[in-house]
Each structure stands twice: as structure tokens, then as C-alpha cells.
C-alpha positions as CSV (number, residue, x, y, z in Angstrom):
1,X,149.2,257.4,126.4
2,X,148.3,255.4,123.2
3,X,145.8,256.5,120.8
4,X,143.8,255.7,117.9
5,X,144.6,256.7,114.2
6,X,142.6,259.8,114.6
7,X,144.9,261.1,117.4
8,X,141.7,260.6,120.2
9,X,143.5,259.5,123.5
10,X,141.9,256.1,124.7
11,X,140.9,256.5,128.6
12,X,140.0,253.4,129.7
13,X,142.4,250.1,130.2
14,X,141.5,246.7,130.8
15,X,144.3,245.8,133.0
16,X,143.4,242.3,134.8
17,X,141.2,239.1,133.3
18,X,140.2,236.4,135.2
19,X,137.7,233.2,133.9
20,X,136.5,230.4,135.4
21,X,134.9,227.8,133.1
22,X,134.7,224.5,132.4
23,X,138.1,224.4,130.5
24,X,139.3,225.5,134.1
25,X,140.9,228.3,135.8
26,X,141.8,231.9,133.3
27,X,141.3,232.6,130.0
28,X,144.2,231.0,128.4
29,X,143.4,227.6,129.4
30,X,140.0,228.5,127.8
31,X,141.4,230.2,124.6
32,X,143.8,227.2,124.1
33,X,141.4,224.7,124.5
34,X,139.2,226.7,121.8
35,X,142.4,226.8,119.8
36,X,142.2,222.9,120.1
37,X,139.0,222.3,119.1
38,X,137.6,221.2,122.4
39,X,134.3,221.4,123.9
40,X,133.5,220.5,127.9
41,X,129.8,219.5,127.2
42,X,128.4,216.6,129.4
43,X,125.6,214.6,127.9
44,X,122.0,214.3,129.3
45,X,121.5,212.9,132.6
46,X,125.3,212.1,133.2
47,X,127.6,213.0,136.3
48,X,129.0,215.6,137.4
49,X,127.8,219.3,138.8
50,X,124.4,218.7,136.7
51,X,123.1,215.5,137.0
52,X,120.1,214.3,135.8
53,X,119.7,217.1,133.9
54,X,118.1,216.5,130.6
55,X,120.3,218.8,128.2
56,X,123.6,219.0,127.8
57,X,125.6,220.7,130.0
58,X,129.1,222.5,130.4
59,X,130.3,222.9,134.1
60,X,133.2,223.7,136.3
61,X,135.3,221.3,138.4
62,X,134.8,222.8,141.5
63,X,137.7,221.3,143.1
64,X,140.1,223.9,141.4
65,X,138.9,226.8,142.6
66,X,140.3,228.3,146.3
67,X,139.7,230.1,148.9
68,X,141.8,233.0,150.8
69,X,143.7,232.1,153.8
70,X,143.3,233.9,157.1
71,X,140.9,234.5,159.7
72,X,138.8,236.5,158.5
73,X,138.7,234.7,155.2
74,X,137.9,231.7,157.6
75,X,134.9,233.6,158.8
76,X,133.9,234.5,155.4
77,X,134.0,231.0,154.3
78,X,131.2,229.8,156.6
79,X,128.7,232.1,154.4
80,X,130.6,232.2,151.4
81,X,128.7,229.4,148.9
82,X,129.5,228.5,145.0
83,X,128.5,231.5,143.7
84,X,130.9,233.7,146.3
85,X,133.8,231.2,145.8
86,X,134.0,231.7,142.5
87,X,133.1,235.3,142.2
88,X,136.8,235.8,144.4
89,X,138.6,233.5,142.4
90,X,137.7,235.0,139.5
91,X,138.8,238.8,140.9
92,X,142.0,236.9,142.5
93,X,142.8,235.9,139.3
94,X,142.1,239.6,137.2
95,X,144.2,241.6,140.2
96,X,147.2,239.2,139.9
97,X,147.2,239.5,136.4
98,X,147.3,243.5,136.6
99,X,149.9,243.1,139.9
100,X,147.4,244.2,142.8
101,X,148.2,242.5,145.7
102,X,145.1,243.0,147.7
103,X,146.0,245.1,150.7
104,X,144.1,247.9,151.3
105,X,144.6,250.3,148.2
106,X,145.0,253.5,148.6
107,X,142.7,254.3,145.2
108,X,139.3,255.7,144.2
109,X,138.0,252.1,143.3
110,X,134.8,250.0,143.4
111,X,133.4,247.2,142.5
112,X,130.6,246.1,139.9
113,X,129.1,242.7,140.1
114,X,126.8,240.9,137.4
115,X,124.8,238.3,138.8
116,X,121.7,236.4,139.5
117,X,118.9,237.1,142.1
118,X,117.1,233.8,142.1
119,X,115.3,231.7,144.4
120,X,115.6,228.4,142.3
121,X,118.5,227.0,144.6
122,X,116.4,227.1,147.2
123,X,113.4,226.5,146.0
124,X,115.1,223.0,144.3
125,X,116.8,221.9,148.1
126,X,113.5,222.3,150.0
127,X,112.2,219.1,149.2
128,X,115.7,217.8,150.8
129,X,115.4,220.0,153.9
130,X,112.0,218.6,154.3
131,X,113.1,215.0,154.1
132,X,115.9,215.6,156.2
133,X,114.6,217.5,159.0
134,X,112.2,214.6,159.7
135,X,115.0,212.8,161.0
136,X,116.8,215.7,162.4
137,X,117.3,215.9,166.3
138,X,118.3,219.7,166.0
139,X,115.3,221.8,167.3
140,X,113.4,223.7,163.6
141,X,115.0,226.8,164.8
142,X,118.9,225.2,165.1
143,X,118.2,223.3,161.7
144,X,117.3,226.3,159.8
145,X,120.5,228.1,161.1
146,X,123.0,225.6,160.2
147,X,121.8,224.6,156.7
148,X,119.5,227.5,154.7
149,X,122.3,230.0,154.3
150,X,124.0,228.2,152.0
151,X,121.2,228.1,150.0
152,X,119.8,231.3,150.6
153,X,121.6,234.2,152.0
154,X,124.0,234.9,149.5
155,X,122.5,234.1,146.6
156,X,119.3,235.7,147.1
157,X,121.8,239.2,147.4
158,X,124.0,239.8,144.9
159,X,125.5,242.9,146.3
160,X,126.7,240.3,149.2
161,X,129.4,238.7,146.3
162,X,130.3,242.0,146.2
163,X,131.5,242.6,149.6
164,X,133.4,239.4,149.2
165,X,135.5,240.6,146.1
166,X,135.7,244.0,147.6
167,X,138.0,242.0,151.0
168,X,139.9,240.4,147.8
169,X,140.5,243.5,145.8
170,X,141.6,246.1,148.9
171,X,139.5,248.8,147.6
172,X,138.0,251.2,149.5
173,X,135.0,251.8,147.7
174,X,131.0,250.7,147.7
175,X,130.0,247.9,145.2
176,X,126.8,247.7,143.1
177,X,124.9,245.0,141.6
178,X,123.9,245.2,137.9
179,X,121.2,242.0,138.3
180,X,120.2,239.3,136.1
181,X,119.7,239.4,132.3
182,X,118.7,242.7,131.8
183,X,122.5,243.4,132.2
184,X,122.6,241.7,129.0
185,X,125.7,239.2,130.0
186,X,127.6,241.3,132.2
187,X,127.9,244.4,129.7
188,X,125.7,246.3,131.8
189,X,128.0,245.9,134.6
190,X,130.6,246.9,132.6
191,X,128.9,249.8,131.3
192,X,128.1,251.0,134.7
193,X,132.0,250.9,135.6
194,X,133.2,252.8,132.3
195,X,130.8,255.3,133.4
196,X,132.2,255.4,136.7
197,X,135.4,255.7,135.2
198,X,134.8,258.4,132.3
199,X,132.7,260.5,134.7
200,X,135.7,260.8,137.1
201,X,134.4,259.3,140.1
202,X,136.2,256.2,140.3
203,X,139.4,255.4,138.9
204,X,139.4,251.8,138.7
205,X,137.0,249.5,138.9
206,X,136.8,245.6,139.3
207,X,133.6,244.0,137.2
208,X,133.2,240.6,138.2
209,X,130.1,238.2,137.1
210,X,128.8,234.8,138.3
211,X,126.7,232.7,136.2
212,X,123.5,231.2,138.6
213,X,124.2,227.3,139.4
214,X,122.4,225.2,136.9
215,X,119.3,223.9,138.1
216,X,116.3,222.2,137.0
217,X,113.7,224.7,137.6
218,X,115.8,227.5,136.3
219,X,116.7,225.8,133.4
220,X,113.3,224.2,132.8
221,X,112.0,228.0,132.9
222,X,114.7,228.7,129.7
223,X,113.6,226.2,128.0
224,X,109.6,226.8,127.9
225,X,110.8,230.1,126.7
226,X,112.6,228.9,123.9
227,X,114.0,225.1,123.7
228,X,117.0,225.2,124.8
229,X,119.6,222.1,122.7
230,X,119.7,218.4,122.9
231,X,122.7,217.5,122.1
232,X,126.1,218.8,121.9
233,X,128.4,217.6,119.0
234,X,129.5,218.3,115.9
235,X,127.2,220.5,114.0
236,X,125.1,221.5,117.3
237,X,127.4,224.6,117.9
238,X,126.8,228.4,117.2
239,X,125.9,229.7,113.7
240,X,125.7,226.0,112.5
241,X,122.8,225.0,109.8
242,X,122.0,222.0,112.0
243,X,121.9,224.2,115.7
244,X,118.9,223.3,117.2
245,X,119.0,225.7,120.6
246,X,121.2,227.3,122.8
247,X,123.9,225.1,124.6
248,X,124.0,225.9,128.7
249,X,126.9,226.2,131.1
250,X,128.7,227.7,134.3
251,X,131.3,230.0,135.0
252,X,132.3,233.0,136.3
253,X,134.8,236.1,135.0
254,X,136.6,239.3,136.0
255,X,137.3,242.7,134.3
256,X,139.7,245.0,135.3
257,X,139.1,248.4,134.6
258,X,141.4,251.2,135.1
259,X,141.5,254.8,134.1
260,X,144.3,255.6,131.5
261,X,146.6,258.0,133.0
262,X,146.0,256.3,136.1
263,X,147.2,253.0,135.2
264,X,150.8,252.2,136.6
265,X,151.1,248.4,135.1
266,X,150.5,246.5,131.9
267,X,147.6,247.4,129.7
268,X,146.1,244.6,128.3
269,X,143.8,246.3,126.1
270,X,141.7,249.6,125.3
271,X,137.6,249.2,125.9
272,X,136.9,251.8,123.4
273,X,133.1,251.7,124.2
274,X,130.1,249.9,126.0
275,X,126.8,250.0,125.7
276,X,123.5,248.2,126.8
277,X,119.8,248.8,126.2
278,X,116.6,248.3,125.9
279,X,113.7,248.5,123.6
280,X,110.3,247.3,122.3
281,X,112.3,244.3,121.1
282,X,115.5,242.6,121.2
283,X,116.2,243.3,117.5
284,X,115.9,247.1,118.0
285,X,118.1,247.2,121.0
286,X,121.0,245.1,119.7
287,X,120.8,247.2,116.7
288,X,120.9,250.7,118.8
289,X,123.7,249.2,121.2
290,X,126.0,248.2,117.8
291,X,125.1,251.5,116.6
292,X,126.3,253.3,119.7
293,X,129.9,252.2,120.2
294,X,130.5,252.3,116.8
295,X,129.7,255.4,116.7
296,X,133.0,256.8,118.1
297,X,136.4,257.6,116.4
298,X,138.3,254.9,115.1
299,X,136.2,252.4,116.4
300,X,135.8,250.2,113.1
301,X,136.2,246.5,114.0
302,X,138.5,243.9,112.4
303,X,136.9,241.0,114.1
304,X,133.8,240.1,115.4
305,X,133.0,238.0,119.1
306,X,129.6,237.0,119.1
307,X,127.0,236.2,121.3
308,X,126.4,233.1,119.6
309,X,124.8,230.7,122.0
310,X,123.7,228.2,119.2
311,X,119.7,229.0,119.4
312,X,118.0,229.5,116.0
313,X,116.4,232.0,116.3
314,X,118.9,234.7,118.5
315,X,122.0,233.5,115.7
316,X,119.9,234.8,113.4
317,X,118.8,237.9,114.6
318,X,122.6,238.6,115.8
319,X,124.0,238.2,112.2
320,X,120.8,240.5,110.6
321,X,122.0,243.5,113.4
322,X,126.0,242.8,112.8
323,X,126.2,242.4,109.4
324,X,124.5,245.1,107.9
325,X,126.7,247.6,110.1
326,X,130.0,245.8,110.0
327,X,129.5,242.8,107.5
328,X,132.8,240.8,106.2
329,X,134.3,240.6,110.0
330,X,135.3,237.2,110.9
331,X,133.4,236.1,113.6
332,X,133.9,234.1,116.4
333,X,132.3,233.2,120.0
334,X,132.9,231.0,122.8
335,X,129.3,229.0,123.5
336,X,129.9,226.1,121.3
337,X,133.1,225.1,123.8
338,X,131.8,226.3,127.4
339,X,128.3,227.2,126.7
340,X,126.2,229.7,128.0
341,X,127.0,231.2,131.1
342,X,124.0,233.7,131.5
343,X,124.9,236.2,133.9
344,X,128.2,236.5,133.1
345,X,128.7,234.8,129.5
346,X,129.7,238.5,127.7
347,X,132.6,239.1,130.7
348,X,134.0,235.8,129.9
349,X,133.9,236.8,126.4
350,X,135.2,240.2,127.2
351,X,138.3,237.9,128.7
352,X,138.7,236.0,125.8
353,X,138.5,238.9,123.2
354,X,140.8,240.2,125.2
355,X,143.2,237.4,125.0
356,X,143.0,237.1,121.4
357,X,144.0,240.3,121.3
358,X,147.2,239.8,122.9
359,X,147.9,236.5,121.0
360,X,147.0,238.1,117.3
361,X,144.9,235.2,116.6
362,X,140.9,234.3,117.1
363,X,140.1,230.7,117.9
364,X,137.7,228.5,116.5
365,X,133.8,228.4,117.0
366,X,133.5,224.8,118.8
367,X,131.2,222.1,117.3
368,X,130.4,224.4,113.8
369,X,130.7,221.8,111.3
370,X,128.4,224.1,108.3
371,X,128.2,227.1,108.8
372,X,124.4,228.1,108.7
373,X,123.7,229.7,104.3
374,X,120.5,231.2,105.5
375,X,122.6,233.7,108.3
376,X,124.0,235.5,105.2
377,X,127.1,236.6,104.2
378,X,128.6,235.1,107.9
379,X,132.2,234.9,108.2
380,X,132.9,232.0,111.3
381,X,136.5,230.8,112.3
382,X,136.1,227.1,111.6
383,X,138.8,224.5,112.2
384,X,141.5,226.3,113.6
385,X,142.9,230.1,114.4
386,X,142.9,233.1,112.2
387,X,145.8,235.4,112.3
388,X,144.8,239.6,113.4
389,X,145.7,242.5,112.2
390,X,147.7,244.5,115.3
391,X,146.6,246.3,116.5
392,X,143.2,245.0,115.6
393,X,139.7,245.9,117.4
394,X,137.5,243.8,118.1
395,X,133.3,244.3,118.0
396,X,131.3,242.1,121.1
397,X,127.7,241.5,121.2
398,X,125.8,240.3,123.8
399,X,122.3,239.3,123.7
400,X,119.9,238.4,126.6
401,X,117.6,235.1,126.5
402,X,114.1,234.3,125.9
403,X,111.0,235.7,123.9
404,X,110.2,238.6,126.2
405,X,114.2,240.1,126.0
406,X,114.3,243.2,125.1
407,X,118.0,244.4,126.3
408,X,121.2,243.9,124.2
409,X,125.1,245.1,124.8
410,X,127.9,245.7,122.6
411,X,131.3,246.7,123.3
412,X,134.7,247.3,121.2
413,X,138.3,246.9,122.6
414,X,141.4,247.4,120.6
415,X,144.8,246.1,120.9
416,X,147.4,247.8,123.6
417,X,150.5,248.5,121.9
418,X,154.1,246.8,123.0
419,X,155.4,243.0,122.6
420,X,153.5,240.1,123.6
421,X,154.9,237.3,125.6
422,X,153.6,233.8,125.8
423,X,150.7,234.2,128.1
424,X,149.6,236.8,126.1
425,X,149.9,239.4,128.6
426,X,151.2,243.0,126.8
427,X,153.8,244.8,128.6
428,X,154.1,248.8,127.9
């Protein structure tokens, strides 16, 4: 078993990754198109999965992501919305990565989900149901049936993704929902499972997140909060002197967590620690989560993936917590290429720190054209990729949205030893 230079035996892998973004399907195609400088925003009030929606917007083709074959997948299908399509993609894609097949495992495993409970689907299609149902010759009872699950069932319970994910992974354990922002991103699913993990009741667990579908209302509600941005281009994006508010998108992710002596396949990387809380204000909490998984042995960072969602005010508290306790760190984040995911944006950075990892190299921040003077002594990757240190570590912050947050993670993952291949995948 590896360990760090102070001879402390890491004990948790991440073995499988999986993304879905607007870049498309897994975390390379997402890391490469960082690499490139490319960003997947779509202007005000144009096509695609948000129209008419008056900020910019990053979202997912929906046309690449599949479904399991079989009957009972079949069955599943009839209940199984956006949100549960892409929540077992994403795993599909993390347990081919790590070489699980699927079938029933014979492990101690569970699954973690990080996602939304939130009636804003619904409540934005009942003015269509409405006008529909007036020309409708189903009886009321009939209409209901065929058409509000879709809209309803799944997505107001989140443990029901789980189930889902749980027929994709095999595993014969429960699942648990860590819901909504308060889980900071999807670190406070991933929390949950290290704890799992390090307390010896599971050992391997499958963290998979789902950012809500963009809507109106539920984007409308961001925005009174804090204004959310206007335009995405150059000079809009994360840490940028001209950012003018957080840039919104969809996706969904998957970790796979295994414990160390367990693990029988590639390690991908070590996830050296986790943490998410919550205090009297967001400032306090982000500074207390940093603190914690630094805290450990050999857990000093040689790169930095931030939060960084491109709002003014949340840069800025993010580089006054970081800097102070691990200043100098180049520092990159994904927001500025997919946007905010929500639910699930720190799992999909998770993926791509990962990834970085494996390749030696962080990408770009997308559309930073200045880097921001007033942020301090900020490092960004600008332009194109920066070489790492291997095995480097990497420090991840997540922060949650909105005036009233008051939770924030932060997590730290270090290289896995051994030669990496193209894909980046690590082989022992």
C-alpha cells in the first residue's frame, strides 16, 4: 500500500470517475476541452435544454446519454426521468472505469447520492398540465397517472436515484441521500462515504450527484439571492476583474470510493481527507473545513481546484479563506467552461482534479482574461496547462450559494503512484 512522506498509510482510493457535462460524456472529454480553451455556454433566451432563459446557460446534450438494457431496466425506464438517467450513466461510467461489471457484488458496499429535493419541475409544468388536460379525453384520474411522475415522483425523492444506481452498481447495500446545498456540492456526500469507509462499515462506496434541471423558478430564486451573470465570454469567467456573477449549468458525476487494502484494480488517486460544515457564516465554515483536512500528515497541497463559480462576492471570500492557509498554489476550477452545477458541481470537480492528477497537468480557468488584483496574491492557470509535481496533491473547495449559506467543504487527494497512460487512468 502507498504512503505519504511521513510513512502514514493512505486508506481510501478513488478508483472509478464518471462526468456528465456539457463537454459530454467523462472527465477527459471535459478536461481536454478545458485544456482547449473551450466554454459550452449558450446565450440568453437561445435553444437548447434551457430556452428562454434569461442568463447564460451550460447544458448537456441529452441525446448521449443511455440507458441499461434488459427487462427490468425496461421497467425502470418508465419512472426513470433526466435526473435518474443521468445519475446511472454517470455510475456506469465510474464502475467501468474501476472494472465492475455490475452483477451482484459480493462486497460491503453502498451508495451515497447528492441531489436536489425540489418541487420547481413540477411546479414550472403545471400550467402545461392544466392547458392540456382541458383537451384531454383521459378521465383526471388516468391523466394524472400517465404524465405527473415524470415530473414528480423521482425527483421529489432523491433516495429513489439511489435505488437506480444501486441495480447499476450490484451492490448489496442501502443508499442515503445527502440533499441539496447544504452538502456543499456533493462533498457532503462524499464525506458521508469516507466515513463509512474509515469507520469499517462499508468497504466501498459509489458517490454519485445530479445537478436539479434548470428551471426558471429555481433559477429566478438564485438570482434574487445574489445576481446570478449575464453574459458569458471572455473576461466573465471565475476570478476575473470583470466577473459580474456566477455562471449556471447541468451535469451530473460519480466517485468511486474504495477502502485501500480492499481495492483489487487501479487506483486512480488517494482522497486524503473530506470535510463539510457549517457555521454562523459561510466565511467561518470554509475556513474550518480548509483547516480540517489540512490538518493531517502530509496533506500540504501543490495545487489548488476552486470553487470558483465567477460570483463577486463568493471568489472573493474563497481566495481570503485559501490563501492565507495555503497561498502561492496555482489555482484552477472548472465553472468558467461548464458552469455551475449545484448539487453536484464539487464531484465533478472531484473528477476533474482527479484527472489532472493522472495527466500531471491542471487546465486552464475558462473565459479569465484578468485575473481579478483585488483577490490578492491569486495564482490562476490562464491560457493553457501547467505541468505538476508527481505525485502532487491537490486542495478542493466547495462553497454553497446564496446570502443565507452557511456550509462549506474541502477535500485533498494526492497522486497514486505507477505510469500513466493516455486516458490518464494509473495502473499499480
Amino acid at each position: 500500500m502507498a504512503s505519504d512522506p511521513t510513512g502514514t498509510p493512505y486508506d481510501i482510493a478513488v478508483t472509478g470517475t464518471g462526468v456528465i457535462s456539457a463537454a459530454g460524456l467523462g472527465a477527459a472529454r471535459l478536461w481536454e476541452a478545458m485544456a482547449a480553451g473551450k466554454s459550452f455556454f449558450e446565450q440568453p433566451g437561445g435553444d437548447g435544454a434551457g430556452p428562454g432563459l434569461p442568463w447564460p446557460t451550460a447544458v448537456v446534450d441529452g441525446s448521449e446519454v443511455g440507458w441499461p438494457e434488459g427487462r427490468s431496466w425496461a421497467n425502470a425506464g418508465k419512472y426513470a426521468n433526466q435526473s435518474a438517467r443521468w445519475a446511472v450513466a454517470a455510475a456506469r461510467q465510474a464502475l467501468a472505469r474501476a472494472g465492475i461489471s455490475g452483477e451482484e457484488e459480493d462486497v460491503r458496499g453502498g451508495t451515497v447520492m447528492a441531489v436536489a429535493s425540489s418541487g420547481d419541475e413540477l411546479s414550472d409544468v403545471m400550467p402545461r398540465l392544466a392547458s392540456t388536460y382541458r383537451h384531454d379525453p383521459r378521465p383526471l384520474a388516468k391523466f394524472l397517472h400517465d404524465e405527473v411522475p415524470d415530473y414528480s415522483y423521482i425527483r421529489g425523492i432523491p433516495s429513489q436515484l439511489g435505488q437506480f444506481v444501486s441495480m447499476a452498481s450490484g451492490f448489496r447495500g442501502s443508499n442515503v441521500a445527502a440533499y441539496g446545498e447544504t452538502a456543499a456540492g456533493g462533498t457532503g456526500a462524499l464525506a458521508l462515504a469516507a466515513r463509512l469507509i474509515r469507520t469499517g462499515e462499508l468497504d466501498r462506496v459509489l458517490v454519485v450527484g445530479v445537478g436539479a434541471p434548470l428551471t426558471v423558478t429555481g433559477l429566478a430564486a438564485v438570482d434574487q439571492d445574489e445576481p446570478l451573470g449575464t453574459r458569458a465570454t471572455a473576461g466573465s469567467g471565475p476570478f476575473d476583474a470583470a466577473r459580474s456573477g456566477t455562471l449556471t449549468g447541468q451535469g451530473a458525476a460519480a466517485v468511486l470510493l474504495e477502502r485501500a487494502d480492499a481495492v483489487s484494480g487501479p487506483v486512480l488517486a488517494w482522497l486524503r481527507g473530506c470535510e463539510v460544515l457549517a457555521a454562523a457564516d459561510l466565511a467561518t465554515a470554509a475556513g474550518l473545513a480548509v483547516d480540517a483536512v489540512l490538518a493531517g500528515p502530509g496533506t500540504a497541497p501543490t495545487a489548488w481546484w476552486a470553487h470558483g463559480a465567477g460570483s463577486v462576492a463568493l471568489d472573493r471570500l474563497e481566495a481570503r479563506t485559501v490563501l492565507p492557509r495555503a497561498g502561492g498554489l496555482p489555482v484552477t476550477g472548472s465553472k468558467g467552461t461548464i458552469g455551475n452545477a449545484f448539487e453536484c458541481s464539487a464531484l465533478i470537480d472531484t473528477a476533474l482534479a482527479v484527472e489532472s492528477l493522472n495527466r500531471a497537468e491542471l487546465p486552464p480557468v475558462g473565459l479569465l482574461d484578468r485575473p481579478d488584483p483585488g483577490l490578492g496574491d491569486l495564482s490562476p492557470v490562464v491560457g493553457r496547462t501547467l505541468p505538476l509535481p508527481a505525485p502532487a496533491t491537490v486542495l478542493l473547495t466547495a462553497l454553497t450559494q446564496g446570502r443565507q449559506a452557511t456550509a462549506a467543504g474541502a477535500l485533498v487527494l494526492t497522486g497514486a503512484e505507477g505510469p500513466t497512460t493516455d486516458h490518464g487512468e494509473t495502473h499499480r
